[in-house]
N, C-alpha and C positions, 0 to 999 in steps of 0.2 A: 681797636680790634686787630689781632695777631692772626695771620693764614698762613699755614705751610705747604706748600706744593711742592709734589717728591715726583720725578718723570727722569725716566734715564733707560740704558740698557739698549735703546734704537733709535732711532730718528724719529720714527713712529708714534715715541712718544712723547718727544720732546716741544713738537710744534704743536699740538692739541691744546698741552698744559700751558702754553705760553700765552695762547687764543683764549684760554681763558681768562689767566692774568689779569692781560688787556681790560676783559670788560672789568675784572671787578676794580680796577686802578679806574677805570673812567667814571666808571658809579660812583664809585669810595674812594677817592684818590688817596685819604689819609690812609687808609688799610695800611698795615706795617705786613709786608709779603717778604718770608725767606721761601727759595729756590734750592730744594736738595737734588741732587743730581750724585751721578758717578765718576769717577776720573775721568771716563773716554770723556763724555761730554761735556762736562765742565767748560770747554774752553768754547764748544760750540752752544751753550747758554747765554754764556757771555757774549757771544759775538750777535745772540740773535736778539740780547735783550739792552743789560747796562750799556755794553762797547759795541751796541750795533751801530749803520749808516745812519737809525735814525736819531742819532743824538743822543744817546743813551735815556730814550726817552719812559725805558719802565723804574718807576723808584724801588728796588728791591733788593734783595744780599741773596748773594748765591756761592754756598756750600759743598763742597765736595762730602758723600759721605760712603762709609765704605760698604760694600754687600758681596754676595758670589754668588755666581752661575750657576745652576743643577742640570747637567748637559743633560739630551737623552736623544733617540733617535725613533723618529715615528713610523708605525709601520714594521720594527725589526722585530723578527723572532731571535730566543733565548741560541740557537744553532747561530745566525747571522755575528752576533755578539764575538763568538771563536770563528769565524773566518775572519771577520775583519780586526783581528787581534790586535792587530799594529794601533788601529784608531779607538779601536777599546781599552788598551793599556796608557794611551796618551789623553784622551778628550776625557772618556768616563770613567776613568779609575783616577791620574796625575791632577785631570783639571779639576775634576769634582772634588777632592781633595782637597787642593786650592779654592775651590768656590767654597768649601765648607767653614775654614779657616775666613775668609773675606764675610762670611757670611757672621759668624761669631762679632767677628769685629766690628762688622755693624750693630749688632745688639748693642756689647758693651758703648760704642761709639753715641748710639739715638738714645740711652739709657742717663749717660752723664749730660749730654744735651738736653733732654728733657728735664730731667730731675729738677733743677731750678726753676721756680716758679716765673722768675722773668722770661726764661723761654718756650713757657709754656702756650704754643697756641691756640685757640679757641675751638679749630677744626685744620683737620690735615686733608688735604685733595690728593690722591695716590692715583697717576693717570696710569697704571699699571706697571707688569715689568718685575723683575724680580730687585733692583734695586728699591721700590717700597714693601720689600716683605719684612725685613726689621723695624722701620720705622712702623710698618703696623704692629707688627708685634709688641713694642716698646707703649705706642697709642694704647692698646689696649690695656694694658700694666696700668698704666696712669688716666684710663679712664676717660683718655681725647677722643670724642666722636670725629668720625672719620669717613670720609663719603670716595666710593672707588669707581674711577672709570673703566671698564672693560671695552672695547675697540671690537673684539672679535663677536662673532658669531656663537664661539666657543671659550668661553673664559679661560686662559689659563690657569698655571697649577698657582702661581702666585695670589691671584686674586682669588681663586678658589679657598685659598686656605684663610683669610682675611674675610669674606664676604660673609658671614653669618654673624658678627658684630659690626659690625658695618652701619654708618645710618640711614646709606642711602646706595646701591651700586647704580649707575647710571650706563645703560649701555649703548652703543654703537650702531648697531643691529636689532632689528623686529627679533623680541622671544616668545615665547612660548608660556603662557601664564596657566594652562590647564593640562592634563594628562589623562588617558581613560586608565583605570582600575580593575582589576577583577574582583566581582563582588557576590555574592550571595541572594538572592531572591526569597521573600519572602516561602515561595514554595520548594526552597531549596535549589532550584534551579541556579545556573553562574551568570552572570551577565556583567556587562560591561561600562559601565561610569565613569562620567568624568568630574575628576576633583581638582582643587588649586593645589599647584606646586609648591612645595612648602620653603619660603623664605622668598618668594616670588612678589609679595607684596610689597615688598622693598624696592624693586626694581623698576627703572625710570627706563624709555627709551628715548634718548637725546640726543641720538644721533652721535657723530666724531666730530670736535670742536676742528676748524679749519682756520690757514689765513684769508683776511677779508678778498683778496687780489683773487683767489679762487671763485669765478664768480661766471656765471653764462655770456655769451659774447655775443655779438651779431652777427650773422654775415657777413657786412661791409666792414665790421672789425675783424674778421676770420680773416677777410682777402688783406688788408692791413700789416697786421700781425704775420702772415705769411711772407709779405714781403718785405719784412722787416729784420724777417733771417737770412732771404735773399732768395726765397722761390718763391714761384709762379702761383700767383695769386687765382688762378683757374681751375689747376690742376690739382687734385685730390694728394693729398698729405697724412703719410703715414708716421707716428712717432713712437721711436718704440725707447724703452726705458727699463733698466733693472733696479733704478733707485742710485743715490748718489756714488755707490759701492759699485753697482751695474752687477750682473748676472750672468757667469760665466756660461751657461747652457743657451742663453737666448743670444748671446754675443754670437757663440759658434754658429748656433741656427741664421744669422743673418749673413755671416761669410758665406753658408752656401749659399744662399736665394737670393740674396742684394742684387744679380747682375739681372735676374728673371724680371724681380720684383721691379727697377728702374724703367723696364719696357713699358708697366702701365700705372707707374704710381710717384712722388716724389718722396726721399726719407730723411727721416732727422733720428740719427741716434743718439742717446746718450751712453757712452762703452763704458761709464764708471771708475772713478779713482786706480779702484785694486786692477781691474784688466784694462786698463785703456792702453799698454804699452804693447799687450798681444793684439790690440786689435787698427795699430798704425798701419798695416799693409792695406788696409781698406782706404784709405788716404790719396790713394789711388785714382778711388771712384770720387771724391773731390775735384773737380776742377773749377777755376776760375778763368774768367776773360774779361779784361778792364773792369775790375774788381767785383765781376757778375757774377752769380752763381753759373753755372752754364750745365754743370750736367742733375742736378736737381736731387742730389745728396751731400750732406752734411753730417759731420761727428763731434761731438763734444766729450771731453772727459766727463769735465761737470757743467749747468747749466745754470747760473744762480738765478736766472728772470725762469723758472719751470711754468707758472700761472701762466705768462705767456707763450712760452712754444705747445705747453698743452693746449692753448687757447688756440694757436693758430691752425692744431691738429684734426683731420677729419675720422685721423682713427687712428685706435692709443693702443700698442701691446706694452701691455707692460704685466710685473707679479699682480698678487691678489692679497698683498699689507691694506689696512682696513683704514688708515688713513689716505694713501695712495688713491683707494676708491671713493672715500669721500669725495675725495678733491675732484677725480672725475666724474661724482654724480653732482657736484655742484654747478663743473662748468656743461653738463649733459652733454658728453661726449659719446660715438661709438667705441668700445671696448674689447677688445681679443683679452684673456686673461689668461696666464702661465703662472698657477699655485707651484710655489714653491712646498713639496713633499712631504721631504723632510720635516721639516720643523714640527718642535714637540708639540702633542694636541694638536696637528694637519690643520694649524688656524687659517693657512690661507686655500686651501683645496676647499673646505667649508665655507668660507666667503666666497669663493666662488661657485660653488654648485649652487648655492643658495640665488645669485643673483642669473646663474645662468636659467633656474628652475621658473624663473618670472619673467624671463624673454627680456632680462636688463642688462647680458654679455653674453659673447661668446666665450668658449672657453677651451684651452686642449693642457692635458695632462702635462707635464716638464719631461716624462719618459719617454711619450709619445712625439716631442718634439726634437726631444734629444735622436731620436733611431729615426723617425721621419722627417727632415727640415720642411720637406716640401708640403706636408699638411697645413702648416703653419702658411707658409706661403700659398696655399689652394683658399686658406680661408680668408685671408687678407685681397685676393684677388676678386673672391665674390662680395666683400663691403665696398671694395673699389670701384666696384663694376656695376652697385644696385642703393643708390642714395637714399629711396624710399627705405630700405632694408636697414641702414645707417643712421635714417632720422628716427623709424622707428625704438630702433636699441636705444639712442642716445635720450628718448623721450622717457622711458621708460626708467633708465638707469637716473634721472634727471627726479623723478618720484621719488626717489631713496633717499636724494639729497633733505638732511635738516640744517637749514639755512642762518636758524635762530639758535641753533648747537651750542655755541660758542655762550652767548649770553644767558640759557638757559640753566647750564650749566655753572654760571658766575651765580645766577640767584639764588640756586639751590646751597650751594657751598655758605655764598653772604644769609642768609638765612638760619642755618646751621650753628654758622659761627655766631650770633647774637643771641642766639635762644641762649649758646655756651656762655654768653658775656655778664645775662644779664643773673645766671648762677654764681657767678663767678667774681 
């Protein structure tokens, strides 16, 4: 049995597809699994799979293959387009160009790959993203059923255009399987009905596959693990996070409030790769004494143990990426959430109203936090300040989590692929 797993384009999707992997290599270990990816990540597959710490312990081949971006900006009217010209002539005219060209070439690229029967595998797992829009499209050509993960709340444009041959989409997020109708009454009157969504019977909710280290903690592990970064295992721990890149809007917000916020909380930030060098003057609020933490803030670029400082954490700002929140509704954390806007299909503002509308996060707009720092910081002082408030979010946000995600997700796919096999 042959599996191809295609995950690329963010981080987001690259640690889901790999969680699945895992289980189907433990069930099946014979499985013969290729790993298609995109050039960024390519090299961070490898490192999390064949050449990671753990011995190169997945058996599988992992491919570069090519695709393109289709930029777009959420939210912008056709007027906004001609003021910001500058980035209209570069991202959505220059890049899309370029993504269209990347895009081609993965056609013709998944086209000669496929075409030979030896590499034909059984089922393709597409954990989203626009690097498996070719490789679906080529699936389809040749007739490879093909099972797609969606993460968001709101599928994107990629998966949208794939999911109605599809064998299976499995999603991330609670949907929506009915809708009311306007209808006609037998006495000609209109009334209102509800019917099934059409192509909705397809649809699985399986939650976001995670790694296993994502996992709820105890108390006397919380106090542990806190003091294992080097604070005070009593005092309330705020972590905040824009993801391995870090987030240049929630960086700025915490230059102003850090000196406030230290008066009644301790922090741990992660400033991210791309801005950690604008955010060294906070390096400041760092001190040490005979190698102690002493004033009760810490900064990382990157953090490679994340399970654990979110585990040590009593309360997590961080974006509203839809594996990001698994991870925190696995370990039942309290939650402050800053949707990143922008992004095409507003997937993460939806992930977040969605979780804020069930009392499972708090939430403040990225505009609102950009022009007000101190709101952010008024709402981190009320979870500081009210435990009950904090066990209750983390309890709640702790329901969303699907724990059996990961494995669920491996059966559906190994299933799939044997009906394929035994056609075949």
């Amino acid at each position: 049995m042959k599996i191809l797993v295609v995950g690329g384009g963010s981080g987001g999707h690259i640690t889901p597809a790999i969680a699945v992997v895992r289980e189907i290599l433990a069930d099946r270990p014979r499985t013969r699994v290729e790993f298609w990816t995109d050039r960024k990540y390519y090299k961070n597959v490898l490192k999390l799979t064949v050449l990671g710490k753990t011995g190169g312990d997945l058996n599988m081949v992992v491919k570069k293959v090519c695709s393109g971006k289709f930029r777009r900006y959420a939210g912008w009217k056709l007027k906004d387009y001609f003021v910001a010209w500058r980035i209209t002539l570069v991202d959505l005219v220059f890049k899309n160009i370029l993504g269209f060209f990347g895009f081609m070439a993965g056609i013709v690229q998944c086209f000669f790959r496929l075409l030979l029967k030896k590499n034909r595998p059984n089922v393709i797992f597409l954990k989203g993203g626009f690097v498996g829009l070719p490789v679906g499209i080529v699936a389809k050509w040749f007739k490879i059923p093909y099972v797609i993960h969606e993460s968001d709340a709101t599928p994107g444009l990629a998966n949208r255009l794939l999911m109605k041959k599809a064998e299976r989409v499995a999603m991330g997020a609670r949907f929506d399987t009915m809708r009311e109708v306007e209808v006609e009454d037998e006495d000609g009157s209109k009334v209102m009905k509800e019917e099934p969504i059409p192509g909705r019977e397809k649809w699985v909710w399986t939650g976001t596959p995670i790694a296993d280290e994502f996992r709820k903690v105890t108390d006397s592990r919380e106090g542990s693990l806190k003091r294992s970064f080097g604070f005070c295992s009593t005092k309330p721990l705020v972590v905040i996070t824009g993801g391995s890149q870090g987030a240049l809007h929630i960086n700025n917000a915490v230059k102003e409030i850090l000196p406030e916020m230290l008066k009644f909380t301790e922090v741990g930030l992660i400033a991210g790769r791309k801005h950690y060098e604008e955010m060294t003057d906070l390096k400041k609020y760092e001190e040490w004494e005979d190698a102690k933490l002493k004033s009760g803030f810490r900064m990382w670029e990157f953090n490679s143990n994340m399970a654990e400082l979110l585990g040590a954490a009593d309360i997590v700002v961080s974006r509203a990426g839809a594996t990001t929140i698994a991870e925190l509704a696995s370990l039942g954390k309290a939650v402050i959430l800053v949707p990143f806007a922008e992004l095409p299909g507003a997937h993460q503002t939806r992930n977040a109203e969605r979780l804020e509308e069930i009392g499972a996060a708090k939430c403040i707009d990225d505009a609102v936090m950009v022009k007000h720092p101190k709101k952010l910081l008024e709402m981190v002082r009320e979870l500081a300040k009210k435990p009950s408030e904090r066990t209750k979010l983390a309890a709640k946000l702790h329901e969303e989590a699907k724990l059996d995600s990961a494995k669920k997700l491996a059966e559906m796919v190994t299933e799939i692929a044997m009906k394929d096999l035994k056609k075949h």
